[in-house]
One Martini backbone bead per residue (centre of mass of N, CA, C, O) as a GRO file, in nm:
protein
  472
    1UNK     BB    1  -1.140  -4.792   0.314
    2UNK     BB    2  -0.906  -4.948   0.074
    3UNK     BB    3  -0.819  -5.112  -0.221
    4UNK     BB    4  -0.485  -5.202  -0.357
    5UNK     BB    5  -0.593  -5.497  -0.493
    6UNK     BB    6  -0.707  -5.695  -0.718
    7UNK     BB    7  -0.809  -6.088  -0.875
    8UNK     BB    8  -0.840  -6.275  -1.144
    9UNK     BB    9  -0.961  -6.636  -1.145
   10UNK     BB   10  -0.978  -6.943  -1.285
   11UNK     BB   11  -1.149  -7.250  -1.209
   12UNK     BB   12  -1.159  -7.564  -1.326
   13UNK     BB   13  -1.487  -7.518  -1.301
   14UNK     BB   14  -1.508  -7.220  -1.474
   15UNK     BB   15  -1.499  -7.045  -1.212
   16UNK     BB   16  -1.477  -6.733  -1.071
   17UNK     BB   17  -1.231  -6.589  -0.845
   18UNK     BB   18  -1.214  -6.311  -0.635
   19UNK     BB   19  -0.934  -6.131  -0.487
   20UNK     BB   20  -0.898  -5.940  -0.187
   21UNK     BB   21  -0.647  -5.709  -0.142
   22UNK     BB   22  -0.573  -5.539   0.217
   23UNK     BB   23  -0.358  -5.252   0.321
   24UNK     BB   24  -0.375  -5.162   0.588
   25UNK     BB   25  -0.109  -5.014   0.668
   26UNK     BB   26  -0.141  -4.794   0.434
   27UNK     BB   27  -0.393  -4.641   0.555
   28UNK     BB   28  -0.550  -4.360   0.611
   29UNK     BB   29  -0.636  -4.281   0.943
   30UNK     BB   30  -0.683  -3.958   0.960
   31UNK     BB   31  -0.819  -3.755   1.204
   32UNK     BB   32  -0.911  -3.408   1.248
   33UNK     BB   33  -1.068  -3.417   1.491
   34UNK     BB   34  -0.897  -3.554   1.681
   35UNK     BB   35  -0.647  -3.381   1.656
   36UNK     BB   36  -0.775  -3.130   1.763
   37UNK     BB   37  -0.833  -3.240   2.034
   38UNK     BB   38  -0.536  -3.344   2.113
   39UNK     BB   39  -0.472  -2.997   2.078
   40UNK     BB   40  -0.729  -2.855   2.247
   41UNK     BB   41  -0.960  -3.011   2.265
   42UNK     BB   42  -1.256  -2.908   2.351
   43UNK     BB   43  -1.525  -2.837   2.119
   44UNK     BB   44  -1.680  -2.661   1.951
   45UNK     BB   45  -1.944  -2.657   1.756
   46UNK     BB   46  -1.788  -2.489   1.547
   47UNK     BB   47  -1.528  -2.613   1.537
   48UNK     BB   48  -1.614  -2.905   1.459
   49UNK     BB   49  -1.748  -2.760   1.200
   50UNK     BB   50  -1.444  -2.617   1.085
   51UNK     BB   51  -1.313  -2.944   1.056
   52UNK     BB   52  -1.509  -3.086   0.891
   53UNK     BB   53  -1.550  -2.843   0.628
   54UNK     BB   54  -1.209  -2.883   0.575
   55UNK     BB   55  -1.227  -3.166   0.460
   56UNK     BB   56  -1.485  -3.182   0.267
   57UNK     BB   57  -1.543  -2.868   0.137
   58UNK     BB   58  -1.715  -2.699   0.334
   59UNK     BB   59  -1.911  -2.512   0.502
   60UNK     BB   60  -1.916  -2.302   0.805
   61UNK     BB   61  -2.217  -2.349   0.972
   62UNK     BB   62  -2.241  -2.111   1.285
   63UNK     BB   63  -2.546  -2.038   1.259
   64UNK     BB   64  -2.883  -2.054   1.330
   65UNK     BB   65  -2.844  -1.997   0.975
   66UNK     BB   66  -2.840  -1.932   0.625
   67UNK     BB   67  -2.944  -1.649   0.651
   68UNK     BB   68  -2.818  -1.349   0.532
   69UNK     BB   69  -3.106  -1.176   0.716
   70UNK     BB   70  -3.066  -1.277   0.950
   71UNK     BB   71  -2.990  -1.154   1.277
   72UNK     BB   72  -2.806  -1.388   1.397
   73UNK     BB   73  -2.568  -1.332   1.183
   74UNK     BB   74  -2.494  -1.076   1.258
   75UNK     BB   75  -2.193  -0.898   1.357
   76UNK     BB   76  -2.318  -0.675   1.510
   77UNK     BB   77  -2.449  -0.895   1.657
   78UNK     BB   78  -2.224  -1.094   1.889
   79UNK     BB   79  -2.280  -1.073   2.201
   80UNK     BB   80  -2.514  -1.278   2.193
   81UNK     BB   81  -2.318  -1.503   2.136
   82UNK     BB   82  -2.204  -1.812   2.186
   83UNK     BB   83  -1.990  -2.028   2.268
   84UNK     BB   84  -2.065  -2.216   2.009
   85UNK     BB   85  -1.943  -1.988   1.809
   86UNK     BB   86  -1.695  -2.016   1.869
   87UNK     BB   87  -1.326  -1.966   1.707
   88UNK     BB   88  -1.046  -2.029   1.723
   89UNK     BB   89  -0.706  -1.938   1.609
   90UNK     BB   90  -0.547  -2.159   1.690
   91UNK     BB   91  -0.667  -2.295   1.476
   92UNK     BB   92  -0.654  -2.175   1.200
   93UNK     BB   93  -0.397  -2.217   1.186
   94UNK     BB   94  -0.348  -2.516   1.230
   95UNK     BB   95  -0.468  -2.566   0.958
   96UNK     BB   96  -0.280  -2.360   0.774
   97UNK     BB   97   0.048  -2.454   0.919
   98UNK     BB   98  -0.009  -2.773   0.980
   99UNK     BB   99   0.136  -2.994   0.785
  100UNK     BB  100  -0.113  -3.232   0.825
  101UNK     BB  101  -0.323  -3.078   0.827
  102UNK     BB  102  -0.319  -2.919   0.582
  103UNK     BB  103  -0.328  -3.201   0.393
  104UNK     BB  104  -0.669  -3.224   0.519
  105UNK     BB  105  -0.747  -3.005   0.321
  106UNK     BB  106  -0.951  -2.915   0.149
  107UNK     BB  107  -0.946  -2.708  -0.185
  108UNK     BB  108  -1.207  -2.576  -0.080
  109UNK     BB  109  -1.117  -2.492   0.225
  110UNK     BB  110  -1.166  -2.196   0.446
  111UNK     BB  111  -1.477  -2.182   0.573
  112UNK     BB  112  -1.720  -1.936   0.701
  113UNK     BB  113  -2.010  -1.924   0.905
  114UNK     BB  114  -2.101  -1.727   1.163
  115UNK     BB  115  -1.852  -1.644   1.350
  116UNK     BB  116  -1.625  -1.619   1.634
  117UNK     BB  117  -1.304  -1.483   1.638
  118UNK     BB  118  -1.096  -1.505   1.870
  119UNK     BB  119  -1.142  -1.455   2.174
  120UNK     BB  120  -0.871  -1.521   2.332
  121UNK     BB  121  -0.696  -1.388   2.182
  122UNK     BB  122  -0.465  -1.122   2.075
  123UNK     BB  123  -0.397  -1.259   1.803
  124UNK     BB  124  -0.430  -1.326   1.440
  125UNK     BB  125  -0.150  -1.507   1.327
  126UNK     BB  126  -0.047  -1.544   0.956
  127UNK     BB  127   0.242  -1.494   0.915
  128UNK     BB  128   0.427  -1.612   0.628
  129UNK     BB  129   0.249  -1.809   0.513
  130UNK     BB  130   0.122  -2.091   0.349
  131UNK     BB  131  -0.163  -2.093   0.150
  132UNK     BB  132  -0.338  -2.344  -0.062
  133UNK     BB  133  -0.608  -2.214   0.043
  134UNK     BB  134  -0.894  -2.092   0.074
  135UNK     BB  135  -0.994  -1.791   0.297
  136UNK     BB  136  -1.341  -1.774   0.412
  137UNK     BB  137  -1.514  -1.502   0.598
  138UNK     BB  138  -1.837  -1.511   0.654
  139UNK     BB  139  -2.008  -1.288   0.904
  140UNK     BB  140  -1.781  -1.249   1.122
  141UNK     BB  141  -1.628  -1.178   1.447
  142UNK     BB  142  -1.335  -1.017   1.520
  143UNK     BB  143  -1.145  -1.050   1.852
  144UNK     BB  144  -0.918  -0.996   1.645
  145UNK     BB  145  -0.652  -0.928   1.523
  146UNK     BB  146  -0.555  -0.966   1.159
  147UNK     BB  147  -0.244  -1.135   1.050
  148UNK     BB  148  -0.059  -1.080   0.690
  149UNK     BB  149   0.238  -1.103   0.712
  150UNK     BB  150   0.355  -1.235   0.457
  151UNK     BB  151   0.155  -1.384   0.295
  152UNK     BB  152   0.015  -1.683   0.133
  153UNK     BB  153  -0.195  -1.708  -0.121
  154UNK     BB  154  -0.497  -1.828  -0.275
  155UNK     BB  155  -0.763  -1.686  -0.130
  156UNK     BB  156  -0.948  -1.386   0.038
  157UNK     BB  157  -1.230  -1.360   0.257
  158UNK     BB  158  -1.456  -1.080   0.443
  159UNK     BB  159  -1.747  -1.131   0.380
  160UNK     BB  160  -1.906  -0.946   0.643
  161UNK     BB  161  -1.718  -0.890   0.841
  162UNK     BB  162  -1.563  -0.804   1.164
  163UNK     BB  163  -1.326  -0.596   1.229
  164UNK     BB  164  -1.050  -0.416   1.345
  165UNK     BB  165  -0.770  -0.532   1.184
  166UNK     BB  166  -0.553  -0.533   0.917
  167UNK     BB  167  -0.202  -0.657   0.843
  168UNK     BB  168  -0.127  -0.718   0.475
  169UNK     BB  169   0.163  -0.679   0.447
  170UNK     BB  170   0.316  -0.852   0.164
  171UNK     BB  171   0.135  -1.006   0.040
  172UNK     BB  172   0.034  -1.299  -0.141
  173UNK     BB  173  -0.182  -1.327  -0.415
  174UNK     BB  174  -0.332  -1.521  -0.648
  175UNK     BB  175  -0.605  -1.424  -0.621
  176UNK     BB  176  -0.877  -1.258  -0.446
  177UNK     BB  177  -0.976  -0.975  -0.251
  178UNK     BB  178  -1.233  -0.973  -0.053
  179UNK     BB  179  -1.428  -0.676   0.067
  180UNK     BB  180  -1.746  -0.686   0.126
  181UNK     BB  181  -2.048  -0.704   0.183
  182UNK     BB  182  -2.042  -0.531   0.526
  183UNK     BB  183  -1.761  -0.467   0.565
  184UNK     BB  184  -1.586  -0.417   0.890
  185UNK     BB  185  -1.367  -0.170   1.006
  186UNK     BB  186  -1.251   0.036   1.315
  187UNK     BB  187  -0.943   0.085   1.198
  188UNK     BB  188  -0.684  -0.041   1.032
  189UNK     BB  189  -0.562  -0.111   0.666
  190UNK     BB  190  -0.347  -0.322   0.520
  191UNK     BB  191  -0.171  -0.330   0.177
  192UNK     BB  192   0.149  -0.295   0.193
  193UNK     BB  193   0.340  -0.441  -0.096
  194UNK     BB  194   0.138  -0.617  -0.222
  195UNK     BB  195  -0.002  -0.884  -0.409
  196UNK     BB  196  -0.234  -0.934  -0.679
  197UNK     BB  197  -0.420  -1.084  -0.925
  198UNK     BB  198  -0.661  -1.003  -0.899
  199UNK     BB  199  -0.887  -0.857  -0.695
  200UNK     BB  200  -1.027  -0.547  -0.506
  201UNK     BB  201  -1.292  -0.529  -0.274
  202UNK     BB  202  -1.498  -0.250  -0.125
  203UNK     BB  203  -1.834  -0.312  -0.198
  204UNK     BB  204  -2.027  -0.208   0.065
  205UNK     BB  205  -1.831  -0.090   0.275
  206UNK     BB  206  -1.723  -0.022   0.634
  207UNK     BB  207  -1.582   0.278   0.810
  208UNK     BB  208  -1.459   0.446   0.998
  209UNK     BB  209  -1.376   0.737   1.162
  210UNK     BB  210  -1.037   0.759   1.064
  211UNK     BB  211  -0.990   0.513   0.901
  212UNK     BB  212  -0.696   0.331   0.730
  213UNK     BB  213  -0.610   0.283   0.367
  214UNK     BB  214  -0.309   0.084   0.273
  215UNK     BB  215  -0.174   0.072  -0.077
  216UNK     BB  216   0.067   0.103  -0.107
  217UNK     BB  217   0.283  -0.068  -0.333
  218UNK     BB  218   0.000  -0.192  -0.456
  219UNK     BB  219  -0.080  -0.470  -0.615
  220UNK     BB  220  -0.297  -0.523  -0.913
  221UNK     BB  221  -0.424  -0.691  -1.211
  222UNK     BB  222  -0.690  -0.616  -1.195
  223UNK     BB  223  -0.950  -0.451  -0.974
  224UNK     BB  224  -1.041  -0.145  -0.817
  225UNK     BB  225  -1.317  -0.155  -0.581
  226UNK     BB  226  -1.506   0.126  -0.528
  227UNK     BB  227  -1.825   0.090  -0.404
  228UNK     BB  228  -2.100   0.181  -0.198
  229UNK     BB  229  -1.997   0.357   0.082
  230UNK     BB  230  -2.115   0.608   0.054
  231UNK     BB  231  -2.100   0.926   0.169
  232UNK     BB  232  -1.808   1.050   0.262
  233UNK     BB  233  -1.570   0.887   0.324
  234UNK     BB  234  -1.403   0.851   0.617
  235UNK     BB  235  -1.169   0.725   0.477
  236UNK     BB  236  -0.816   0.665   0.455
  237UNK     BB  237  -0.689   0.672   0.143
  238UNK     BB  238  -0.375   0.520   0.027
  239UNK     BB  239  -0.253   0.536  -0.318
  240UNK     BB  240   0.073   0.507  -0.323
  241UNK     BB  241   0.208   0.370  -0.590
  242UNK     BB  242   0.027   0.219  -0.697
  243UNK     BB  243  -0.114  -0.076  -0.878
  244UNK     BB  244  -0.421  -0.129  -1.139
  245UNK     BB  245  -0.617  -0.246  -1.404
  246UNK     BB  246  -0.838  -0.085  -1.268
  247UNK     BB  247  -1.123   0.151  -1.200
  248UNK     BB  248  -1.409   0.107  -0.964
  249UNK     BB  249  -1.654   0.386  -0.916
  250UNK     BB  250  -1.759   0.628  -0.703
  251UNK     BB  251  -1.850   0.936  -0.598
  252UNK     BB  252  -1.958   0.896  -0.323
  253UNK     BB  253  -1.715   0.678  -0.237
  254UNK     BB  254  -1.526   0.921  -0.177
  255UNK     BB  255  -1.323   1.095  -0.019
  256UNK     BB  256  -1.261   1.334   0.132
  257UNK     BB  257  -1.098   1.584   0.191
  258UNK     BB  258  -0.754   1.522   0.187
  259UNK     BB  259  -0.736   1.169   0.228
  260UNK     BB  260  -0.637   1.154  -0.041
  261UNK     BB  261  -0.404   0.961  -0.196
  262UNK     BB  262  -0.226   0.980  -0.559
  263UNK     BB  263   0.092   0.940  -0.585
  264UNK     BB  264   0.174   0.685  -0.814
  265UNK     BB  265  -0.074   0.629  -0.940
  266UNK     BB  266  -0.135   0.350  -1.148
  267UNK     BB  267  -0.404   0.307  -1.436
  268UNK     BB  268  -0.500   0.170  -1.706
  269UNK     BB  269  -0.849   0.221  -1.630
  270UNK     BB  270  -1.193   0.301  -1.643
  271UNK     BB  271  -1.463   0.108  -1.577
  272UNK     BB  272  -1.592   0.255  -1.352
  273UNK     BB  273  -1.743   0.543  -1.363
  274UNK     BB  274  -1.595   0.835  -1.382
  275UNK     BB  275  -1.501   0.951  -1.720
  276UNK     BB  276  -1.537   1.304  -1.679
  277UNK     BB  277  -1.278   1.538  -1.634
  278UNK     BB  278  -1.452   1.691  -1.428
  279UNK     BB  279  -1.532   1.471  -1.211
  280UNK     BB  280  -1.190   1.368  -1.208
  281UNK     BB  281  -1.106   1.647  -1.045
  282UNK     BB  282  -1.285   1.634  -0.820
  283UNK     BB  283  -1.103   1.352  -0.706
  284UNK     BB  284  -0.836   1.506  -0.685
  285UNK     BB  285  -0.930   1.721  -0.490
  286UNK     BB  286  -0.907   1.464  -0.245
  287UNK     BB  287  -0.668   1.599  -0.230
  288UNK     BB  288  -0.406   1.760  -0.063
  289UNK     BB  289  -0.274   2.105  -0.130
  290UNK     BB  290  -0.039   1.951  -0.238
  291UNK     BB  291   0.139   1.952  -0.499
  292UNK     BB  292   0.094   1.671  -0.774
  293UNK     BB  293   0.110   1.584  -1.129
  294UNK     BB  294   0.086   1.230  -1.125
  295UNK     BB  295  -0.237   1.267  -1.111
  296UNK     BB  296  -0.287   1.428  -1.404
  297UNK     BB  297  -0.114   1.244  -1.610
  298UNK     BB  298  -0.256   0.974  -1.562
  299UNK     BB  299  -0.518   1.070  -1.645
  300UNK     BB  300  -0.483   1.186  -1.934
  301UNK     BB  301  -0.386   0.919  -2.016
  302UNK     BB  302  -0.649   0.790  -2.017
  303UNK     BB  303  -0.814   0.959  -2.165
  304UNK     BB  304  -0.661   0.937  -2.445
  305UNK     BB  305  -0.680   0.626  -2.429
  306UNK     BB  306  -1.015   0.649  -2.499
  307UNK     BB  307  -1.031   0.918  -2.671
  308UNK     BB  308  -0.983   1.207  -2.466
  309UNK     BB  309  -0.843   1.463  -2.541
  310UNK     BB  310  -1.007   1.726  -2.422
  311UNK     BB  311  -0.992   1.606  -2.142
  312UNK     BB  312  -0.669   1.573  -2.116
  313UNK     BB  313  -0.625   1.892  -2.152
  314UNK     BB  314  -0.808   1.973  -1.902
  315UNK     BB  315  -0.609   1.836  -1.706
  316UNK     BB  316  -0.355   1.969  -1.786
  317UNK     BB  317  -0.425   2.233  -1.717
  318UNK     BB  318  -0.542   2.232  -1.434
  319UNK     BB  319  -0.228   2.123  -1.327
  320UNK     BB  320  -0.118   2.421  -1.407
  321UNK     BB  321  -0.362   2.519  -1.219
  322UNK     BB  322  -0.201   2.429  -0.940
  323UNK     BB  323   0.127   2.483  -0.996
  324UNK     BB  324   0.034   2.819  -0.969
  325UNK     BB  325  -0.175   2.792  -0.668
  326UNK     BB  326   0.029   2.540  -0.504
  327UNK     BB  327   0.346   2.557  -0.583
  328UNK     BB  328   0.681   2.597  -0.619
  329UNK     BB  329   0.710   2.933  -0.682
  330UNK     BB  330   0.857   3.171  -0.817
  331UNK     BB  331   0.764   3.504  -0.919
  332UNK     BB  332   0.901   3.482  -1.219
  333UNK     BB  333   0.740   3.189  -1.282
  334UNK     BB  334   0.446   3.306  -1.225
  335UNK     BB  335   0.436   3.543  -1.429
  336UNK     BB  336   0.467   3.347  -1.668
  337UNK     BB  337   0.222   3.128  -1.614
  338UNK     BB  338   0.053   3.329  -1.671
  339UNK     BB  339   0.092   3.407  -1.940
  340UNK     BB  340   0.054   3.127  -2.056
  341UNK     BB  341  -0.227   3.110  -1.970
  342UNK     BB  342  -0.369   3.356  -2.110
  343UNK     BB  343  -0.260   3.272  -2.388
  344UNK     BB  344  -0.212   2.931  -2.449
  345UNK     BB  345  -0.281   2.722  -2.235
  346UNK     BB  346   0.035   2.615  -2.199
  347UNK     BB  347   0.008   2.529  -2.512
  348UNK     BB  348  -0.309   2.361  -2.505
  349UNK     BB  349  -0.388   2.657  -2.618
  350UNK     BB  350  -0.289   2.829  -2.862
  351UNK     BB  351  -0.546   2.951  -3.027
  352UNK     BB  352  -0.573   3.182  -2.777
  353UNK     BB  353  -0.346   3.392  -2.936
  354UNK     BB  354  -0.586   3.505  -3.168
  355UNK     BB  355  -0.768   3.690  -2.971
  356UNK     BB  356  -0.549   3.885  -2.938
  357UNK     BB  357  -0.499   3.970  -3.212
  358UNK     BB  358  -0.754   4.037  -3.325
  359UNK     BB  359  -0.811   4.271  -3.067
  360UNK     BB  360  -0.528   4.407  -3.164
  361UNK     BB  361  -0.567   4.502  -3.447
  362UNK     BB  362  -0.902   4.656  -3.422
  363UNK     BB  363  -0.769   4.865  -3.232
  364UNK     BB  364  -0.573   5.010  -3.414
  365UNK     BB  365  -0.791   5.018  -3.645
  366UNK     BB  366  -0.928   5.263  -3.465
  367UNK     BB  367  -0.689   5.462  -3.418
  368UNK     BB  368  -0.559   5.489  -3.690
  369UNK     BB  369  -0.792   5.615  -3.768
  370UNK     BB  370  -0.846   5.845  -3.609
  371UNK     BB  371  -0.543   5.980  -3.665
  372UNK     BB  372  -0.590   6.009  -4.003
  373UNK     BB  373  -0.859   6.214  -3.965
  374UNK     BB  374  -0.658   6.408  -3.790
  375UNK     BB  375  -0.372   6.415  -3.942
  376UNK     BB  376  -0.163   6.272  -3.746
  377UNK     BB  377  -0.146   6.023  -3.994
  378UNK     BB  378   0.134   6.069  -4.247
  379UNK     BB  379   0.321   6.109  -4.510
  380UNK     BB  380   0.607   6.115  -4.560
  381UNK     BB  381   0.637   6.193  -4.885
  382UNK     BB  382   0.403   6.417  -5.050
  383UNK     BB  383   0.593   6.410  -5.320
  384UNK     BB  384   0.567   6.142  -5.367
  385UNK     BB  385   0.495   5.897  -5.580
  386UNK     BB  386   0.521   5.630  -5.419
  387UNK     BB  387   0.269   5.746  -5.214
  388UNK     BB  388  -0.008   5.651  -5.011
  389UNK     BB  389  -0.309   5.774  -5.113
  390UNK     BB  390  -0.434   5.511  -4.927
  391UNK     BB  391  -0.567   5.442  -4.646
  392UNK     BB  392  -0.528   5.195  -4.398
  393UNK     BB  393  -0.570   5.083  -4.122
  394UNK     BB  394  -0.589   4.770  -4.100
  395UNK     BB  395  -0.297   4.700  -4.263
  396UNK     BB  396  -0.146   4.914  -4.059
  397UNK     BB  397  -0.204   4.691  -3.789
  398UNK     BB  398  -0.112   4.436  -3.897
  399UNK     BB  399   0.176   4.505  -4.045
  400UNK     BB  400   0.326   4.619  -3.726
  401UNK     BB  401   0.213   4.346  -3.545
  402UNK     BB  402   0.324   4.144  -3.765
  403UNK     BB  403   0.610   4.027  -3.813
  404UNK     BB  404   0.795   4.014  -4.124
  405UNK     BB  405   0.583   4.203  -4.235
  406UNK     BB  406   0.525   4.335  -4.585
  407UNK     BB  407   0.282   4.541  -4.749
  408UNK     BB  408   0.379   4.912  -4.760
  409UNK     BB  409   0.229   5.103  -4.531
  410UNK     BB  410   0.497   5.168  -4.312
  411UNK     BB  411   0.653   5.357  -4.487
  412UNK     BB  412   0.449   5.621  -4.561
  413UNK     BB  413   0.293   5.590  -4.242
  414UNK     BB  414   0.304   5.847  -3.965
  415UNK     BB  415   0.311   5.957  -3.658
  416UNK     BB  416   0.255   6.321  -3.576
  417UNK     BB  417   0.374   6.505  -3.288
  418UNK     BB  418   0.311   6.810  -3.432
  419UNK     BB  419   0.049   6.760  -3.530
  420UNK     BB  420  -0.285   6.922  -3.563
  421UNK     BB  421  -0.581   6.832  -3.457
  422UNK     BB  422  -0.875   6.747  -3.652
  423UNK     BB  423  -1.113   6.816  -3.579
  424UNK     BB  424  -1.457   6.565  -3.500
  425UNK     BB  425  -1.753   6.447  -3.555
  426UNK     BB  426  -2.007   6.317  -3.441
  427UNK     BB  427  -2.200   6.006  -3.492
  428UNK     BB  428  -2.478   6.203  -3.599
  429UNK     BB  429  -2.333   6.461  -3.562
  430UNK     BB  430  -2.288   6.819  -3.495
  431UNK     BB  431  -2.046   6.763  -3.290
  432UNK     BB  432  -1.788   6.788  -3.162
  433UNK     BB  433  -1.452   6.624  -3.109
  434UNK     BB  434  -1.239   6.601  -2.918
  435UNK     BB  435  -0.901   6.670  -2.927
  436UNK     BB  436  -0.548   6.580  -2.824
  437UNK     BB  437  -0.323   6.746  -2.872
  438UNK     BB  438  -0.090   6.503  -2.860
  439UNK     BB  439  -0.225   6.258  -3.039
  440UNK     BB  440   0.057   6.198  -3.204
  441UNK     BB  441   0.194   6.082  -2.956
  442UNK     BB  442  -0.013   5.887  -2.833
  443UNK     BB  443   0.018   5.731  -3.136
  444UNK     BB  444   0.324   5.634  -3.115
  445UNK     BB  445   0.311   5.503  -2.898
  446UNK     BB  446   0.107   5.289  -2.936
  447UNK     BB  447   0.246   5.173  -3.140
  448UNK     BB  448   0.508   5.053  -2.996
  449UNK     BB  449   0.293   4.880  -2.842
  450UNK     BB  450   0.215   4.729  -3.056
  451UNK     BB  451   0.439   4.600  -3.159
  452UNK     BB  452   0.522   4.446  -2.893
  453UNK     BB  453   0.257   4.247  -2.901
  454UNK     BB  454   0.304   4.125  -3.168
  455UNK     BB  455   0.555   3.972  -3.092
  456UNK     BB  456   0.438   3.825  -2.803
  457UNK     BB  457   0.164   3.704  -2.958
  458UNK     BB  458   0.322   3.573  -3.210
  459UNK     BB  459   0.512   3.366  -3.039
  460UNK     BB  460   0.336   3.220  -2.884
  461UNK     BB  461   0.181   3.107  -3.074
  462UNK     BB  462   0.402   2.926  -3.197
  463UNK     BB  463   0.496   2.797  -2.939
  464UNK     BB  464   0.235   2.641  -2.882
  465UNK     BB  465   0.224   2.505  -3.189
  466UNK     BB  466   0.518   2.355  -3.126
  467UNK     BB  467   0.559   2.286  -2.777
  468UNK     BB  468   0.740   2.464  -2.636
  469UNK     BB  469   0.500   2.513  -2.400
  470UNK     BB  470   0.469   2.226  -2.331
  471UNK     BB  471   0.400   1.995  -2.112
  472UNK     BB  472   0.426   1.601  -2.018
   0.00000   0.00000   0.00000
């Protein structure tokens, strides 16, 4: 009972007198145990306990004791528990959307602690509603599906409980969603659609083998905990569209190979776990084998934009052997995306196309060696004043090589395929060299073919240089 006003008189003998006025008829005189028993009936004592806690603001120990080691809280031995940790489902409903009741909630909602949920109901819906205080089942056992489709919270957590299936489809949760520190679930767990303004965390969780976590097109705003889930998790995790303030896990907790969705998932950074290029493609690897772009370039972008530009290029390469080796490329196309491979990579190492002139102008500068000394490259002509004397092999096969440059020396001196070639002797020996009769013919095809290949590799120089074969 509460005072609704009360009143200070003075009275004439200098004494005062305080006059203190209730208004019965206007108290709140709700009790929420009563309200329960009135609609449930008899209660259990964990019930009781959990109806007491809701009004209070207080946690519902209904195990043993509080001691989160003790095995008699373990929701693993839930067959063990009796009767009195039972809590009906259609209690915590009727808590959380009967008008009345839900006013007499305190602030800091309904916590649950080491009780089993729902023995008797086929199933724990608390879907459409609003719900505007905390949710929180810790070491619980779920002996009902529980169902959160399209359902507004303000705070979620099933820290270490245990439960068949879970789906909350389109949720809107205001703050974090805790599924963590030995949570178990042995079916399907859905937040496709769903919104999180906090965290989504699933650190130290345990999933059956087989069960699948769809996180389709849900937002998080904060950090997605993927963490300690143990060597090869069995669990599918689809998580396409979805979108993350950063992500936040570890190798051994990744999904194996096959199990992982990945197309259209988009986050901000990497808070923890493997930040290099070489670890995150083996986490790609965890795709199945049909090729999508779209997580080669969200990662490349993440990691440029954390500084890692050589990471990022790295990815992006994998991408394009990824879209060689498993694309839906054409004969004609794939034999492009190889030559651009082989010489640019892709574009995004287009200095890789210096090695490749660098080795193919020593080479014809031996070539060209070996035919002036054997007489089959000759001077254009012999009478000429203006005929290059001196020949150089190295500029005469750069000259050739490289497009639109003009040195001189290929003007003057070219292959005689009618010149009999002059034996050589092998270097540091007294014997000759056989030379092959048509030398001159041989060498006039290889220069075709080296002007050839001058133009190939320093256009694509060229184009790599300037972006012209790079994707982004």
């Amino acid at each position: 009972m509460r005072a609704n006003y009360f009143a200070l008189r003075r009275a004439t003998s200098g004494r005062y007198t305080i006059t203190l006025t209730i208004r019965v008829g206007e108290l709140s005189m709700y009790d929420l145990i009563a309200a329960a028993r009135d609609k449930f009936g008899e209660l259990s004592a964990a019930e009781e306990e959990v109806v007491r806690a809701a009004a209070d603001g207080e946690v519902a120990y209904c195990g043993a004791d509080r001691k989160n080691d003790d095995p008699a809280n373990n929701p693993a031995n839930a067959a063990s528990w009796g009767k009195e940790r039972t809590v009906r489902a259609r209690l915590i409903r009727w808590l959380c959307v009967d008008g009345e009741a839900h006013r007499h909630v305190d602030p800091f909602g309904i916590r649950i602690y080491a009780a089993a949920i729902g023995a008797e109901e086929e199933s724990f819906d608390l879907s459409s509603a609003t719900i505007t205080f905390p949710l929180a089942f810790i070491s619980c056992k779920f002996n009902a599906p529980l169902a959160l489709m399209s359902t507004r919270l303000r705070f979620f957590s099933l820290e270490g409980s245990h439960l068949s299936e879970l789906r909350a489809d389109g949720a809107d949760v205001a703050g974090s969603v805790l599924l963590r520190n030995g949570f178990h679930i042995a079916g399907d767990l859905s937040f496709s659609g769903a919104k999180i303004e906090g965290q989504l965390s699933f650190s130290h969780a345990q999933f059956n083998s087989g069960s699948k976590l769809v996180l389709q097109n849900t937002l998080v705003k904060q950090a997605f905990l993927w963490r300690d889930l143990g060597p090869d998790s069995p669990v599918h995790l689809d998580l396409r569209d979805a979108s993350v303030g950063q992500i936040a896990d570890d190798e051994q907790s990744w999904p194996r190979k096959g199990t992982l969705l990945l197309d259209g998932f988009v986050y901000q950074r990497i808070g923890e776990g493997p930040r290099d290029a070489g670890k995150r493609l083996e986490w790609l690897a965890r795709q199945p084998d049909n090729f999508t772009p779209q997580p080669y370039r969200q990662l490349a972008r993440v990691l440029r934009e954390s500084g890692d530009d050589a990471g990022a290029r790295d990815v992006l390469i994998a991408m394009e052997d990824a879209r060689l080796t498993r694309g839906a490329l054409s004969a004609t196309q794939r034999i492009v995306h190889w030559m651009l491979r082989l010489t640019v990579g892709y574009g995004y190492k287009p200095l890789r196309a210096l090695w490749y002139i660098l080795f193919l102008v020593l080479l014809g500068t031996s070539i060209f060696s070996w035919g002036h000394n054997a007489n089959v490259i000759v001077e254009v002509d012999r009478k000429s004043i203006q005929a290059y004397k001196s020949f150089s092999p190295f500029i005469y096969s750069l000259e050739h090589f490289l497009p639109l440059v003009k040195l001189g020396m290929t003007e003057h001196w070219v292959p005689d395929p009618k010149a009999t070639p002059t034996p050589l002797l092998f270097p540091f020996s007294n014997r000759v060299a056989p030379a092959p009769a048509k030398l001159g013919t041989y060498i006039q095809w290889y220069l075709w073919a080296h002007i050839l290949l001058g133009w190939f590799f320093t256009s694509m120089l060229v184009a790599g240089v300037t972006g012209l074969v790079k994707r982004e």
